[in-house]
C-alpha positions as CSV (number, residue, x, y, z in Angstrom):
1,X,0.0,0.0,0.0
2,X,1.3,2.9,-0.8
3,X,2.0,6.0,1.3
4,X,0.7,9.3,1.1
5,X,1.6,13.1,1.9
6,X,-1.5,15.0,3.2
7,X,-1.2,19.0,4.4
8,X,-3.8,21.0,5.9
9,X,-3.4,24.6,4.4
10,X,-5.6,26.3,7.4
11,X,-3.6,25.0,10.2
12,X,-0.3,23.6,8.1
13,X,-0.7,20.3,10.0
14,X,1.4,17.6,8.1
15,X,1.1,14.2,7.9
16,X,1.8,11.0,6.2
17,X,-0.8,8.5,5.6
18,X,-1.2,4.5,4.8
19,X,-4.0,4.1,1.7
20,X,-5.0,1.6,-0.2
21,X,-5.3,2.9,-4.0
22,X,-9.3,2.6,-3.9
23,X,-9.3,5.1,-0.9
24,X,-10.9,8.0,-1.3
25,X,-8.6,10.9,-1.2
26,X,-8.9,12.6,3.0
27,X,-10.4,16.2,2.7
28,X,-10.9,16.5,6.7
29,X,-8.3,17.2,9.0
30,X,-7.9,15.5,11.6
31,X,-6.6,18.5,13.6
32,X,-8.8,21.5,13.5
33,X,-11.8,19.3,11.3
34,X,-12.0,21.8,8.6
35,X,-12.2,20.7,4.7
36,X,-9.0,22.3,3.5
37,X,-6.5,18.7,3.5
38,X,-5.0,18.3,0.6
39,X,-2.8,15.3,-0.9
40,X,0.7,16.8,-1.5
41,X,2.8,15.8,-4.2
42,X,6.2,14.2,-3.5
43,X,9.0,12.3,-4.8
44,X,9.3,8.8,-5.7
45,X,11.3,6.7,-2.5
46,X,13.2,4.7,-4.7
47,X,16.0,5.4,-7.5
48,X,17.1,3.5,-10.8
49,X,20.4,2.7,-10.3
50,X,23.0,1.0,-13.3
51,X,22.6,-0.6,-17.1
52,X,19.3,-2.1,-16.2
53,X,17.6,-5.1,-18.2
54,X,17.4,-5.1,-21.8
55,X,15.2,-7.4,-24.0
56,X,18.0,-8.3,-26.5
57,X,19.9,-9.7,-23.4
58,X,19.4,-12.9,-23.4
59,X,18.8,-13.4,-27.4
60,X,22.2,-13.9,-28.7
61,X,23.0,-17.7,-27.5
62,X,23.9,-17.0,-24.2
63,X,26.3,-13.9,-25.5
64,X,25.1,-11.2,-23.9
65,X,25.8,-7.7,-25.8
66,X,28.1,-4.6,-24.8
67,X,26.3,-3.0,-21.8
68,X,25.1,1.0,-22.1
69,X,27.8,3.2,-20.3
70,X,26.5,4.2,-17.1
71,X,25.9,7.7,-15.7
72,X,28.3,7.5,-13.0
73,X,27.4,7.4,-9.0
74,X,25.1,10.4,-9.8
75,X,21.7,9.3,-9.1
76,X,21.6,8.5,-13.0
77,X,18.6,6.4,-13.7
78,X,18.2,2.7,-15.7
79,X,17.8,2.9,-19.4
80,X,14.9,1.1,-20.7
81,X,14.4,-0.8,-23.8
82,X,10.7,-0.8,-25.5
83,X,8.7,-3.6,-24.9
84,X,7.7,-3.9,-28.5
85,X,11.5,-4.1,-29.9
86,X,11.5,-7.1,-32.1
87,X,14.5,-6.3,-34.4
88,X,18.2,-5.8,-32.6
89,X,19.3,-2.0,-33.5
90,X,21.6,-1.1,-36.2
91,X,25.2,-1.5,-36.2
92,X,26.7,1.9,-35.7
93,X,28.7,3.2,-39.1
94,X,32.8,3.5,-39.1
95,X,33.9,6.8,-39.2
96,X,35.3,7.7,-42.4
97,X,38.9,7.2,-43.3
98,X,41.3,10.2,-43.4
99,X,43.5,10.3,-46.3
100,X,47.3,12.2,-44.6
């Protein structure tokens, strides 16, 4: 069950609260009893750390292909490869040849 962020904005009393997703959203607080709560927005409590999992992965007997360069430490987040992705992408092209 998720967790949610609730604020009153007439007496600014804060509060986090356990709902299941077919709750219905608190409008009363539970402090002065006025109509004025409010879900607040807030940021997710997890991060998407590293290459992540790609569908090609496993597709090439057992070989698996070059991983994606990471962010770094960063807080970088995983890349994700479409769902729908039946075809492997192109090969990149070689840079052209430099005639010194």
């Amino acid at each position: 069950m998720p967790i949610y962020a609730y604020r009153c904005s007439t007496c600014g009393h804060a509060q986090d609260v356990l709902q299941k997703l077919s709750d219905p959203i608190l409008t009363d607080c539970p402090e002065c009893g006025k109509a004025t709560y409010v879900k607040q927005v807030t940021a997710a409590g997890f991060q998407l750390k590293g290459t992540g999992w790609y569908v090609t992965d496993f597709r090439n007997n057992g070989s698996s292909p070059n991983p994606a360069p990471s962010s770094g430490e960063g807080g970088g987040q995983a890349a994700v490869a479409p769902a729908a992705a039946s075809t492997p992408a192109p090969a990149p092209t070689p840079a052209p040849k430099s005639s010194t």
